[in-house]
C-alpha positions in Angstrom: 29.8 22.7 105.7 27.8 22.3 102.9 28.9 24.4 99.6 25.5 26.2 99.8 26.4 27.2 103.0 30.1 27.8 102.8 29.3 30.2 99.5 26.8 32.4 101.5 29.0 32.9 104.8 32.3 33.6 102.7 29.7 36.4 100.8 28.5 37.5 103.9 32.0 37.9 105.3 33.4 39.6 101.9 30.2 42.1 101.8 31.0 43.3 105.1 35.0 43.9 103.8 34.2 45.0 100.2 35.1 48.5 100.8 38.4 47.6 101.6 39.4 44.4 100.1 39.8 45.6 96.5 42.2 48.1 98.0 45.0 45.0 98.3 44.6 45.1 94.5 47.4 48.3 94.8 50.3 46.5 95.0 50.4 44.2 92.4 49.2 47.5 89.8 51.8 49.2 91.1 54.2 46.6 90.2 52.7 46.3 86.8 53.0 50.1 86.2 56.7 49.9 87.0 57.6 47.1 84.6 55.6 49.0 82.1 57.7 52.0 82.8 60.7 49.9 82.2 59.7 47.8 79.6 57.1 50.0 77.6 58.4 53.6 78.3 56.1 54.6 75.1 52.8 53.5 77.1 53.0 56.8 78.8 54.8 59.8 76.4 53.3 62.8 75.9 50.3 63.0 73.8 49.5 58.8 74.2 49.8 59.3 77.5 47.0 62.2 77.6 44.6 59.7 75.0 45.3 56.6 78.0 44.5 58.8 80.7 41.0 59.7 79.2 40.0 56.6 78.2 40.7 54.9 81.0 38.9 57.9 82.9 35.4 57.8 80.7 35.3 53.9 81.2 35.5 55.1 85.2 32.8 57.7 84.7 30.9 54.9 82.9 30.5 52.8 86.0 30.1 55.6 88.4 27.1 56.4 85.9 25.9 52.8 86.7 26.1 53.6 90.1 24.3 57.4 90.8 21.4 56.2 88.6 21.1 53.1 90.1 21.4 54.4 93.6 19.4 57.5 92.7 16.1 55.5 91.9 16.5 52.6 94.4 13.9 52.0 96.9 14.6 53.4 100.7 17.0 50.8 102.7 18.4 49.1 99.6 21.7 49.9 97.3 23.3 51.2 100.3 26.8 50.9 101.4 26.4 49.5 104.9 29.0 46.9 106.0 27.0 45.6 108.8 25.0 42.8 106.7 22.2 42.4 104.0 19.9 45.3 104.1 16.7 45.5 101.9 13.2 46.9 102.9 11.8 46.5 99.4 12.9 44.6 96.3 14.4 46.7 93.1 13.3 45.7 90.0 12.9 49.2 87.7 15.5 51.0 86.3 18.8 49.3 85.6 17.7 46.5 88.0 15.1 45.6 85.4 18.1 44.5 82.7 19.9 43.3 85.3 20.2 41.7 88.9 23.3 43.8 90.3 23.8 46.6 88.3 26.0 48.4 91.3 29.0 45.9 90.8 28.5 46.4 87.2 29.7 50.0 88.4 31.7 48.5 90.4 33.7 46.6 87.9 34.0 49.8 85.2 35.3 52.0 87.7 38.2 49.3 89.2 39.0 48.2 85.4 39.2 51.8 84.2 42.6 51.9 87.2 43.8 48.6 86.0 44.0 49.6 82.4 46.0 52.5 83.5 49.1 49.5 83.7 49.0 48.6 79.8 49.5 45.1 81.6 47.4 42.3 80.2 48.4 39.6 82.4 47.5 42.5 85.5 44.2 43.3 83.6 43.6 39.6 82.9 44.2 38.8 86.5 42.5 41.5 87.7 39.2 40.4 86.0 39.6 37.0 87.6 40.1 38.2 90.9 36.8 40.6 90.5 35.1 37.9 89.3 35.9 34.9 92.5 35.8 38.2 94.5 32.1 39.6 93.7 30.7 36.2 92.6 30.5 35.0 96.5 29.0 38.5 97.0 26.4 38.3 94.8 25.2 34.9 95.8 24.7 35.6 99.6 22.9 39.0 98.7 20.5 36.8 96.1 20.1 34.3 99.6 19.2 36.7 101.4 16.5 38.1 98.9 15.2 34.9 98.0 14.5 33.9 101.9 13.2 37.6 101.9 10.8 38.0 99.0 10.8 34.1 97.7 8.2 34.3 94.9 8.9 37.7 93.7 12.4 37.6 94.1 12.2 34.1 91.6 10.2 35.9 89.6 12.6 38.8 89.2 15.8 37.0 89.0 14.8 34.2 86.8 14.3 36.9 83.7 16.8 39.0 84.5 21.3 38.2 83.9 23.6 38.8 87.0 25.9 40.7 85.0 26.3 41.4 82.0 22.9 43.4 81.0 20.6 42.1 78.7 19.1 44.5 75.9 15.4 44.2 76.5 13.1 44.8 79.5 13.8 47.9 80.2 11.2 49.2 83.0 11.4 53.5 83.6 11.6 54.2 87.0 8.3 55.1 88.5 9.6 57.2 91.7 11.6 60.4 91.2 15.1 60.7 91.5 16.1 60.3 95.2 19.3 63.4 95.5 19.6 62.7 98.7 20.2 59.5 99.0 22.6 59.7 96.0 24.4 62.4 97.8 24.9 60.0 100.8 25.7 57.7 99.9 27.9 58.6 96.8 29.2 61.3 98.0 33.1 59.6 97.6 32.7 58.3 94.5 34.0 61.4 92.3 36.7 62.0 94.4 37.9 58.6 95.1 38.0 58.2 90.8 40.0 61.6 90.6 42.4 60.6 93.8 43.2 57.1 92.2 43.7 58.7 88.8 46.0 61.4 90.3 47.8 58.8 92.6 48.4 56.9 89.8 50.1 59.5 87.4 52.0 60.8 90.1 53.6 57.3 90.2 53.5 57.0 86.4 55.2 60.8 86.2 57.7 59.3 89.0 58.4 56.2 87.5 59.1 57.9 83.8 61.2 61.1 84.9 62.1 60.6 88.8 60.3 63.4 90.0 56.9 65.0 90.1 55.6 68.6 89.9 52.0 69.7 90.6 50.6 70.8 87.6 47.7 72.7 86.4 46.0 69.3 84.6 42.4 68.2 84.6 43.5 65.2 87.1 44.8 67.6 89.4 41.7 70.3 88.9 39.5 67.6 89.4 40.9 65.8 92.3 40.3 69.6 93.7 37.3 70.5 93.4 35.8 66.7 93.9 37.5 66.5 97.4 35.8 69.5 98.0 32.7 68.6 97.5 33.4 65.2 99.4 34.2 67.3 102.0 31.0 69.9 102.0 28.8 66.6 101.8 30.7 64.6 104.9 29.8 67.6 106.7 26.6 68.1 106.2 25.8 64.1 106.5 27.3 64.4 109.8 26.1 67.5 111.5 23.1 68.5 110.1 19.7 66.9 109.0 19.9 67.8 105.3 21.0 64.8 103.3 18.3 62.9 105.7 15.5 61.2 103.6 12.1 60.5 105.1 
C-alpha cells in the first residue's frame, strides 16, 4: 500500500477511536505523578500546589474555548463527534477555521496538555507532545482527503492559505450565522465535566500520593466537578428523551 493510502486508512481508523485512544495516555501520567511525588515532593505543597492546579486548569479552559466557539458557529453536519467516519455537508471556513484548518484539535491539544502539565514531568510532557502529534497528524490528513475529494477547488483554495495548527495572526473572517446553542450543547455537553473529573481524579492521586489518604473537600475542583456533572447529566437527558437539543 502506497503511503498516501496507508496515511488516510490509519486516520480513518484513529478518527473512529479518538475518543478513547488518548485515554491510554493515563498510565504513563500516572507514573510520572508518582515519581514526582517521590522525587519533587515541593511540586505539589500548599500554596504552589493551588498556583499549578490553576494554571494548568485555564490552559484547559483555553482549549475548551477553542472548542464551544468553534463548534458553536460550524455549519450543520460538520465539527461533530461522530465515530462512524468523515462527516461534512458544508465546508467551514469563518470563524476560527479562517486562521486555521483544525482549530478543534487545537482544543484538543490545550485541554490534554493542560492534564499532562499537572506531572511537573518534562520527559512525560515532551513525550506527550510527540505522541499528540504522530497521533492527530494521521487524523488530520484523512479528514483533509476526504474534504479535498469533497469540495476539491474550494477546499484547495481554503487550505492552501490557511496553517493546520498553529494559527496564523491575520485572516480573521466573523462568523456570518448566529451562534448555534444547540448544537454546542450536543455535542459539548461532556466537555466541562470531563476537565473537572480529570482535574479531580488527578489531585485525588496527587493528595494520595503526598499524604496517603484523601478527604473530600469543599475546593473549587470538587465544586466544580459537581455542578458540571450535573449539568452533563440534565443535557444527556434531554438529548436522549426529548426533541429540545434537536437543530433543524
Amino acid at each position: 500500500m502506497a503511503l498516501l493510502e496507508e496515511f488516510e486508512s490509519q486516520g480513518n481508523v484513529l478518527f473512529k477511536n479518538r475518543s478513547y485512544l488518548p485515554l491510554l495516555l493515563f498510565p504513563p501520567s500516572i507514573l510520572s505523578i508518582w515519581q514526582s511525588c517521590q522525587h519533587h515532593p515541593y511540586y505539589y505543597h500548599n500554596g504552589y500546589f493551588e498556583f499549578l492546579l490553576i494554571c494548568c486548569f485555564v490552559v484547559g479552559l483555553l482549549g475548551l474555548s477553542f472548542r464551544i466557539y468553534t463548534v458553536g458557529y460550524a455549519n450543520k453536519n460538520t465539527s461533530g463527534r461522530n465515530t462512524h467516519g468523515q462527516v461534512a455537508d458544508a465546508l467551514n471556513t469563518e470563524g476560527f477555521y479562517s486562521v486555521v484548518r483544525h482549530p478543534l484539535y487545537l482544543g484538543n491539544f490545550l485541554m490534554w496538555l493542560s492534564i499532562a502539565f499537572l506531572s511537573m514531568n518534562f520527559y512525560f510532557i515532551v513525550a506527550f507532545i510527540l505522541a499528540f502529534w504522530l497521533y492527530y497528524e494521521r487524523i488530520m490528513f484523512a479528514e483533509e482527503q476526504y474534504l479535498r475529494n469533497k469540495f476539491r477547488e474550494k477546499f484547495t483554495s481554503w487550505a492552501n492559505n490557511k496553517p493546520a495548527f498553529i494559527p496564523t495572526i491575520k485572516g480573521w473572517q466573523k462568523p456570518t450565522a448566529d451562534f448555534n446553542w444547540k448544537k454546542l450543547f450536543r455535542n459539548e455537553k461532556n466537555g466541562l465535566f470531563a476537565l473537572f473529573l480529570i482535574f479531580w481524579l488527578f489531585k485525588v492521586m496527587i493528595t494520595f500520593f503526598e499524604t496517603g489518604s484523601y478527604r473530600f473537600s469543599i475546593h473549587w475542583i470538587e465544586i466544580g466537578t459537581i455542578l458540571s456533572g450535573i449539568m452533563y447529566f440534565i443535557l444527556k437527558f434531554f438529548k436522549t428523551y426529548s426533541n429540545l437539543l434537536e437543530t433543524n
